[in-house]
C-alpha positions as semicolon CSV with decimal commas, in nm:
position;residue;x (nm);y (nm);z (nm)
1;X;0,000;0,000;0,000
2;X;0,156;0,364;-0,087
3;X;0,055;0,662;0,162
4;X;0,077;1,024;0,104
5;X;0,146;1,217;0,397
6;X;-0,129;1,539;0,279
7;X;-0,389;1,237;0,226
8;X;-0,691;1,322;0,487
9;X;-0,808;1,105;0,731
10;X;-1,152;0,933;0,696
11;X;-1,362;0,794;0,977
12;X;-1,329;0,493;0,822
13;X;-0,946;0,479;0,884
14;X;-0,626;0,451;0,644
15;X;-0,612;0,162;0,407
16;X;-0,782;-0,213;0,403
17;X;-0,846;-0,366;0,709
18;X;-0,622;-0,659;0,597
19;X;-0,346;-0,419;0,546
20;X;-0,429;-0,227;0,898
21;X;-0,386;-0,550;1,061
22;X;-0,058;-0,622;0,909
23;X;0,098;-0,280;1,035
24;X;-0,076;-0,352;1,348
25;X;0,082;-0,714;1,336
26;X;0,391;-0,567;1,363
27;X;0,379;-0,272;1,510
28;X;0,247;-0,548;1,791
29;X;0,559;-0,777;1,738
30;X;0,828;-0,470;1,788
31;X;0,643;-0,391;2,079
32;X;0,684;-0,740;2,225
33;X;1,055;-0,699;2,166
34;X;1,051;-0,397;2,338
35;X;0,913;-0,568;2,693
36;X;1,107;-0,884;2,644
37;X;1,433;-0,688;2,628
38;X;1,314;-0,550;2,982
39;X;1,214;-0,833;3,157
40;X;1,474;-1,017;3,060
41;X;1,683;-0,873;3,362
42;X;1,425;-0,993;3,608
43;X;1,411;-1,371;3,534
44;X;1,782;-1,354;3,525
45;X;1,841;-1,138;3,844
46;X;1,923;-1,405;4,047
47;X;2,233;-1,527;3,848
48;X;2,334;-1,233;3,743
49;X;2,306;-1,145;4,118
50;X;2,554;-1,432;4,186
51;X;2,771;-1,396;3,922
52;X;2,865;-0,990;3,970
53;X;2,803;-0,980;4,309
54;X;2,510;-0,761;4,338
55;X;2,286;-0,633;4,635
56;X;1,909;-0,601;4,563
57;X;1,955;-0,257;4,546
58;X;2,205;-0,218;4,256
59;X;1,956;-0,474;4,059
60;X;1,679;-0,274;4,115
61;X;1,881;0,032;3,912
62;X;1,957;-0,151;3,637
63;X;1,588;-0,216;3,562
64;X;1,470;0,119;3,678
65;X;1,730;0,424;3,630
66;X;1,960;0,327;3,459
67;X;1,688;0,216;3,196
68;X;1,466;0,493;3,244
69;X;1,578;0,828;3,273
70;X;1,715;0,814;2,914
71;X;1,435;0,614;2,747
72;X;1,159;0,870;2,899
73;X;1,356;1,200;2,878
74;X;1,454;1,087;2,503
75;X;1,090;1,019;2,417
76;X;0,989;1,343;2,381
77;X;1,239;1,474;2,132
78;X;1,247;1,191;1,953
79;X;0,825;1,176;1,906
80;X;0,883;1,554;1,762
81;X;1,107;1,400;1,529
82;X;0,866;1,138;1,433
83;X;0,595;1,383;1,384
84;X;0,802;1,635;1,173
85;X;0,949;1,291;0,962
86;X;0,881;0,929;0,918
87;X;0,716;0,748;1,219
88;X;0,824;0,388;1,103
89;X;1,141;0,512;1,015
90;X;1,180;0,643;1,370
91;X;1,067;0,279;1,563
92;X;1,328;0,066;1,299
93;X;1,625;0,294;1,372
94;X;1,485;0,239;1,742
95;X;1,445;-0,131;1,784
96;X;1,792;-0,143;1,619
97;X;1,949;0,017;1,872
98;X;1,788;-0,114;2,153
99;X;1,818;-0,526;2,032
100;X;2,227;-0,404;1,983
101;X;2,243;-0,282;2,339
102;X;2,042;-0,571;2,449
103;X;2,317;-0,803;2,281
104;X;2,558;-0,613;2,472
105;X;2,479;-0,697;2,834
106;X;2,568;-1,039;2,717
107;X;2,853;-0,869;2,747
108;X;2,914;-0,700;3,077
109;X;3,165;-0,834;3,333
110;X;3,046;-0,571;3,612
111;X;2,746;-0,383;3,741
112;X;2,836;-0,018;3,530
113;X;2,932;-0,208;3,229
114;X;2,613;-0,370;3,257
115;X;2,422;-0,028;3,366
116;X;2,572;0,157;3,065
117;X;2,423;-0,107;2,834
118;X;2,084;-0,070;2,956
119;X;2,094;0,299;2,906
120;X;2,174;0,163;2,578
121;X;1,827;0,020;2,552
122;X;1,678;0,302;2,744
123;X;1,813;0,512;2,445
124;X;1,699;0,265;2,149
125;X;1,328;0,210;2,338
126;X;1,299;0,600;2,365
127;X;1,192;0,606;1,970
128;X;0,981;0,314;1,946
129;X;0,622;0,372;2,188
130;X;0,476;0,726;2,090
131;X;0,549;0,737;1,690
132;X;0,379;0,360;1,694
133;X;0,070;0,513;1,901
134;X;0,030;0,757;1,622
135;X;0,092;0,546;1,320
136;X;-0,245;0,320;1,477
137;X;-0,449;0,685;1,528
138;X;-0,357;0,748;1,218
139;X;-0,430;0,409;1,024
140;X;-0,773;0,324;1,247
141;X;-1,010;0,495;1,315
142;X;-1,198;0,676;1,618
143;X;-1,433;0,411;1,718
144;X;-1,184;0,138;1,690
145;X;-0,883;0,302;1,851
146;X;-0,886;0,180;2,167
147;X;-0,922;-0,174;2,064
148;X;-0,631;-0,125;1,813
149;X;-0,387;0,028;2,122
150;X;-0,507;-0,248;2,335
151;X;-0,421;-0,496;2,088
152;X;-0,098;-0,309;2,034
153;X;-0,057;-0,320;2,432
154;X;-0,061;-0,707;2,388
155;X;0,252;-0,630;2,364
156;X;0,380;-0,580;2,717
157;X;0,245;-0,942;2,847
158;X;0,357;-1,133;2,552
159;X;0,674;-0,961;2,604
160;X;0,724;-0,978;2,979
161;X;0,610;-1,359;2,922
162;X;0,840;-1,460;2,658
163;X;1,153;-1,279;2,829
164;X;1,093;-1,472;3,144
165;X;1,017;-1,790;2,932
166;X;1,300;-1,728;2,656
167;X;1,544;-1,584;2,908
168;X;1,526;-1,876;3,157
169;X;1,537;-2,143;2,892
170;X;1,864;-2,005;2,736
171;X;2,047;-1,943;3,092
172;X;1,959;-2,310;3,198
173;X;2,096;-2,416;2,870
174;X;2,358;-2,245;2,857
175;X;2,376;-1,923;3,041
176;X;2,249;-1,571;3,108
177;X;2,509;-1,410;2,850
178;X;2,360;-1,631;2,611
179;X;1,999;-1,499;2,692
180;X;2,101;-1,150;2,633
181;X;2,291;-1,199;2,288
182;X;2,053;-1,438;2,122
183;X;1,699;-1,242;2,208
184;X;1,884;-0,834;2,130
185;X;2,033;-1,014;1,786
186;X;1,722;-1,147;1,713
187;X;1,502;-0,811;1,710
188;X;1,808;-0,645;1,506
189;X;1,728;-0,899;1,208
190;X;1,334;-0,824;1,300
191;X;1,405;-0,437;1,208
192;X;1,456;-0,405;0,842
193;X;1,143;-0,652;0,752
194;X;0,911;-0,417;1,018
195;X;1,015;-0,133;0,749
196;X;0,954;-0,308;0,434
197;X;0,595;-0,378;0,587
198;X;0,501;-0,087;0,782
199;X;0,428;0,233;0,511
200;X;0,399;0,562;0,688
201;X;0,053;0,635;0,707
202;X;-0,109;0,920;0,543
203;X;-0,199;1,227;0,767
204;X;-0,440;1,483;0,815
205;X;-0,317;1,768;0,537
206;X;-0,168;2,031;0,765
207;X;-0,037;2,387;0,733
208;X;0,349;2,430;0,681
209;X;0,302;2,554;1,022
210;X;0,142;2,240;1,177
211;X;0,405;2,037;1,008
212;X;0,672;2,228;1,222
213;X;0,484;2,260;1,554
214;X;0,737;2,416;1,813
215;X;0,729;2,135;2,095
216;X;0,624;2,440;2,333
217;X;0,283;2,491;2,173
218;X;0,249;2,093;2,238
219;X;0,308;2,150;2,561
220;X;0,132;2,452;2,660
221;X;-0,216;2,291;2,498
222;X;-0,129;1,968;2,778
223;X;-0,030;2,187;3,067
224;X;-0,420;2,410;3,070
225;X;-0,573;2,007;3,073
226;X;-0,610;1,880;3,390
227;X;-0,691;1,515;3,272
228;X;-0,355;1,455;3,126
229;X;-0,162;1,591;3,438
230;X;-0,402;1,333;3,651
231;X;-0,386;1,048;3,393
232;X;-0,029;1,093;3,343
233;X;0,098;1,055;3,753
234;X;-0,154;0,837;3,788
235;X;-0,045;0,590;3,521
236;X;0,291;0,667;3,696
237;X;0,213;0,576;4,013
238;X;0,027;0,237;3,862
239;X;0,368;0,160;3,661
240;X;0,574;0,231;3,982
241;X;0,386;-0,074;4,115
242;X;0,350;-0,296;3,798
243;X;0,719;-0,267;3,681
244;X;0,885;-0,313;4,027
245;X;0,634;-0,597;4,098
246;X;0,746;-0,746;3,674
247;X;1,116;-0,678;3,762
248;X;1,111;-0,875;4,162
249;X;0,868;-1,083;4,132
250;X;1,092;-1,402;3,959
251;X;1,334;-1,332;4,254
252;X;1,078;-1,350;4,516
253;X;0,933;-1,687;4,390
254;X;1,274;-1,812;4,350
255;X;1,355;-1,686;4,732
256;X;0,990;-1,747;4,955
257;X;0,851;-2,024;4,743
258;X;1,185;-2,228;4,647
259;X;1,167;-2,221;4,273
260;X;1,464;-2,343;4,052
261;X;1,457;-2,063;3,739
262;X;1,267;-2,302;3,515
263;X;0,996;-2,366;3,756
264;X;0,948;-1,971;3,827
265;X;0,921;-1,930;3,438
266;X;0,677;-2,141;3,370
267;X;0,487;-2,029;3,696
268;X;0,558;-1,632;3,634
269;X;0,526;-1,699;3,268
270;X;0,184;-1,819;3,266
271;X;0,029;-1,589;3,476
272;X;0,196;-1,277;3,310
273;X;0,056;-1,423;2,963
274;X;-0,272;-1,516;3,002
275;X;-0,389;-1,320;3,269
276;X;-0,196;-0,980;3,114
277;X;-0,370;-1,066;2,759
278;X;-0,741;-1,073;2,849
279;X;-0,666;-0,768;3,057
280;X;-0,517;-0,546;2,815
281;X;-0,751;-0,642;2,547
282;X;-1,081;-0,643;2,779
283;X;-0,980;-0,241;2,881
284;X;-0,963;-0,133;2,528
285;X;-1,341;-0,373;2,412
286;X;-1,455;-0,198;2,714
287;X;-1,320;0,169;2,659
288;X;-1,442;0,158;2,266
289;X;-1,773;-0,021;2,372
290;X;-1,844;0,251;2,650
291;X;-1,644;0,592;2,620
292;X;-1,847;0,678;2,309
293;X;-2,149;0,811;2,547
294;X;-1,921;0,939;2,860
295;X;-1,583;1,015;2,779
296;X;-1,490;0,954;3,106
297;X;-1,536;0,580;3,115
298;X;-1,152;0,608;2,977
299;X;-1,055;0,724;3,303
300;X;-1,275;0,546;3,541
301;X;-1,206;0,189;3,458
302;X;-0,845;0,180;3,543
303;X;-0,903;0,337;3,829
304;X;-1,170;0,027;3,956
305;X;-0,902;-0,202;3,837
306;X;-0,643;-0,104;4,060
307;X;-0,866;-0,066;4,318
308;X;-0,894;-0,431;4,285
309;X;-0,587;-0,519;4,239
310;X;-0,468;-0,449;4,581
311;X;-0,654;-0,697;4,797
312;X;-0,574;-0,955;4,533
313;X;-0,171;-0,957;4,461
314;X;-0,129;-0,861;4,899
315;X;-0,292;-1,195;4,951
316;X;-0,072;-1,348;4,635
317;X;0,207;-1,223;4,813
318;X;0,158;-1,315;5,153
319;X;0,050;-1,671;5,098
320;X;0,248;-1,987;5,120
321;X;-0,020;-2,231;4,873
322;X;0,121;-2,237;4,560
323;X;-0,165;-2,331;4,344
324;X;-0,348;-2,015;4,579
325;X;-0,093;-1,770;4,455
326;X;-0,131;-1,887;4,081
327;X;-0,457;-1,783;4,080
328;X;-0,448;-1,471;4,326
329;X;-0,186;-1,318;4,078
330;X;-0,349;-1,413;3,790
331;X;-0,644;-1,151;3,832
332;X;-0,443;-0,835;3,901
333;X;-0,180;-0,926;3,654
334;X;-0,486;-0,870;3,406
335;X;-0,658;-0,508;3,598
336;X;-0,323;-0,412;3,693
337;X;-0,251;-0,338;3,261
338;X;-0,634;-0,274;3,195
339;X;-0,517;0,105;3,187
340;X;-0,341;0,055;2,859
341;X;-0,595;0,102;2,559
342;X;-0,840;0,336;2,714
343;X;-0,551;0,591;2,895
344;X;-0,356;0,580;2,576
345;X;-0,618;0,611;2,364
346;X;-0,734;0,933;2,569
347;X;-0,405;1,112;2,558
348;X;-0,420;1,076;2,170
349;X;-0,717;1,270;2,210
350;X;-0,630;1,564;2,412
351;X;-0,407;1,747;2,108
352;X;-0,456;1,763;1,709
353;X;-0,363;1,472;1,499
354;X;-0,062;1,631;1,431
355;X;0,035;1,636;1,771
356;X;-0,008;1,275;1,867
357;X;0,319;1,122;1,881
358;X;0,445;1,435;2,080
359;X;0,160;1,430;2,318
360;X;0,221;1,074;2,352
361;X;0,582;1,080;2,441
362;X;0,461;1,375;2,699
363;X;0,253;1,112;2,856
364;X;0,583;0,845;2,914
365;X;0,791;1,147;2,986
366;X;0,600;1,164;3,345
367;X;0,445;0,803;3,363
368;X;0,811;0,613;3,285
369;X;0,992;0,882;3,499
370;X;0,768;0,796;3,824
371;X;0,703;0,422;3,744
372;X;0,984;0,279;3,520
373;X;1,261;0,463;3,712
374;X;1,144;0,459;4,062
375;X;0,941;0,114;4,068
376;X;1,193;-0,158;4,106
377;X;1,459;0,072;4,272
378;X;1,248;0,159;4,523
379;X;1,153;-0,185;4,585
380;X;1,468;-0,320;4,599
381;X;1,592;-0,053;4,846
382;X;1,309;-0,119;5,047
383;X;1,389;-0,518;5,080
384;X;1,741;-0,453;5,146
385;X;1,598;-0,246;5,439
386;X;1,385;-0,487;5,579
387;X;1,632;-0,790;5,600
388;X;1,732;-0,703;5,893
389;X;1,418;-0,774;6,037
390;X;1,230;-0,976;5,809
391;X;1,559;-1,225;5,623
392;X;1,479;-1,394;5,332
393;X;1,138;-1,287;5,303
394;X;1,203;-0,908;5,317
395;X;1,107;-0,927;4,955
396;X;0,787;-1,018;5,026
397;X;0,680;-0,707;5,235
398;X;0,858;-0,510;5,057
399;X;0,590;-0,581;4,760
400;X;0,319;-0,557;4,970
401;X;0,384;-0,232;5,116
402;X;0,449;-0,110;4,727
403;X;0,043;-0,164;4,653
404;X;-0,006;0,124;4,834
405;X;0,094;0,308;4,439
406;X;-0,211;0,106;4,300
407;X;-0,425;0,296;4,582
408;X;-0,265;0,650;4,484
409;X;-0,332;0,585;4,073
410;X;-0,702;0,499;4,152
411;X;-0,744;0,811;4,320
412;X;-0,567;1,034;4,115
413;X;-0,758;0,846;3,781
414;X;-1,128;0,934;3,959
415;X;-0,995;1,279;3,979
416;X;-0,978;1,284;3,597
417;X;-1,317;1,165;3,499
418;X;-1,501;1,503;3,522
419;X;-1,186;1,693;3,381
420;X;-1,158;1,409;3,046
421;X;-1,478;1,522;2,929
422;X;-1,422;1,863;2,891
423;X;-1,065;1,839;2,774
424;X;-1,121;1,565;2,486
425;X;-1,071;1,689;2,164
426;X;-1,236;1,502;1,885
């Protein structure tokens, strides 16, 4: 399919649904990449633990800072980029940089060699989120947008499952360097094929003026909207809880429940995928089935999700049954993502369409900076605290006491209902 970039966008979307759900496809496939080159680190924690000699602490930085402050400060200039040039351009150069730096902890022989090469990822994943939210506004359209980004979203538990799948299967065959060469090499040879699909979709014909939007103006339309300042830490806050409780908990079934790493795959694994998939894709039926009569239904269901969520993973986390875990974890590993299409898919709707990918990156600016960096830092500071008094379970309360976040989102997400109707822009 060719695309003009002064075509004008229909209601019923940019080219045939077969070829939207090719982009979409892979759009959906880089974005799997993307999560298992995160998580990753957390199934392999505990040998990489053993084999540098690291505290819980200086684990928890190399899957929060020294990933995030890059990859969400980055985002921003790099979505103006996308908006001013080619989108799919943007996520190939991106997902090439990141699978090389991913290859490259394979490399590292101590804890900053190993933190400078996830910056290195931080860097690469900073181009690839926002510019792929606004290729699918741009190729679907209004009514079927927040299915789309929830499908999209599918993404992050594929992803988190296959890394902790993938990445224990490879370091129990051969070892954790292994892991990190084989899965970064692999999304380098994924990168040129996602550009010989993905076209960059027409866009709404624009003024020379729109086509060079100063990132300021972007800004100053977000800062008068109180929804996206409410969405945005409130997503934060969520993500502060959902990564650190993705990035610790492999290490805390491995430590409180006994697991070898294979076992704790397959365990973690299983409720990451299918519990993370009917999550992410139920928010985003329910925000396009809904949200058409009360905009604020976009806002409102995450914030009953994690409201849920909270009862559920504390008594995941404090039992000792197995099989009761598996299933107490499998619930809010579904609401605890539900936020995905219908937040998203809100955001896009808060600027022009020639704003998007900007607006978007604006959103992970402030939702990676408070959850990606400060989740599983703060988590792992907070278990080497409590060893003292609590051992070899300290991880355990340390998780609990981090679902206060969820409790924080929810209110900060009710906030925004009244505000998300008057700020949506059509």
């Amino acid at each position: 399919m060719s695309a003009t970039n002064g075509a004008a966008p229909t209601v019923q979307g940019h080219g045939t649904p077969g070829y939207r759900a090719a982009v979409l496809a892979m759009l959906l496939l880089v974005y799997t990449f993307n999560f298992l080159d995160r998580q990753i680190l957390g199934i392999l924690a505990v040998p990489i633990k053993a084999d540098l000699g690291l505290t819980d602490t200086q684990l928890g930085a190399l899957g929060g800072i020294a990933f995030a402050f890059l990859y969400s400060t980055l985002g921003v200039p790099l979505a103006l980029l996308a908006d001013r040039t080619s989108r799919t351009w943007v996520v190939t150069i991106s997902l090439t940089v990141w699978s090389g730096f991913t290859a490259l902890c394979g490399l590292a022989n101590s804890f900053w060699t190993l933190f400078l090469y996830r910056i290195g990822v931080g860097v690469g994943e900073a181009g690839g989120v926002a510019p792929s939210y606004a290729i699918i506004a741009d190729y679907f359209p209004p009514h079927q947008r927040a299915r789309a980004l929830a499908i999209y979203s599918l993404g992050i538990p594929i992803g988190l499952a296959s890394g902790t799948l993938l990445g224990a299967w490879i370091a129990a065959s051969v070892d954790w360097r292994m892991a990190f060469i084989v899965v970064g090499l692999a999304g380098v040879i994924i990168a040129p094929f996602f550009r010989m699909v993905v076209k960059e979709p027409p866009r709404p014909a624009v003024s020379a003026e729109h086509q060079r939007v100063p990132l300021g103006r972007v800004f100053a339309i977000l800062a008068k909207k109180p929804s996206f300042w409410l969405m945005a830490i409130g997503a934060g806050f969520s993500s502060m809880c959902g990564y650190g409780l993705a990035f610790w908990a492999p290490t805390f079934f491995v430590r409180s429940f006994g697991f070898d790493l294979a076992t704790t795959s397959y365990f973690f694994g299983s409720i990451l995928l299918v519990g993370g998939t009917i999550g992410v894709f139920m928010g985003g039926v329910l925000a396009d089935r809904l949200g058409g009569g009360d905009r604020g239904v976009y806002a409102k269901l995450p914030a009953f999700a994690w409201l849920i969520c909270v009862p559920l993973f504390a008594g995941g986390f404090l039992t000792n049954n197995v099989v009761l875990a598996w299933f107490l974890f499998l619930i809010p590993n579904g609401l605890n993502i539900l936020w995905l299409g219908p937040v998203t898919t809100a955001v896009q709707n808060l600027v022009p369409p020639h704003m998007r990918a900007t607006a978007s990156a604006s959103f992970l600016l402030i939702n990676n900076l408070i959850g990606l960096g400060a989740g599983s830092w703060v988590m792992g500071a907070m278990s080497d605290a409590m060893t003292a008094s609590y051992g070899n379970e300290a991880l355990r309360y340390s998780a609990v006491t981090a679902l206060s976040f969820y409790l924080i989102a929810a209110v900060l997400m009710l906030f925004a209902v009244r505000t998300l109707r008057k700020d949506w822009v059509e």
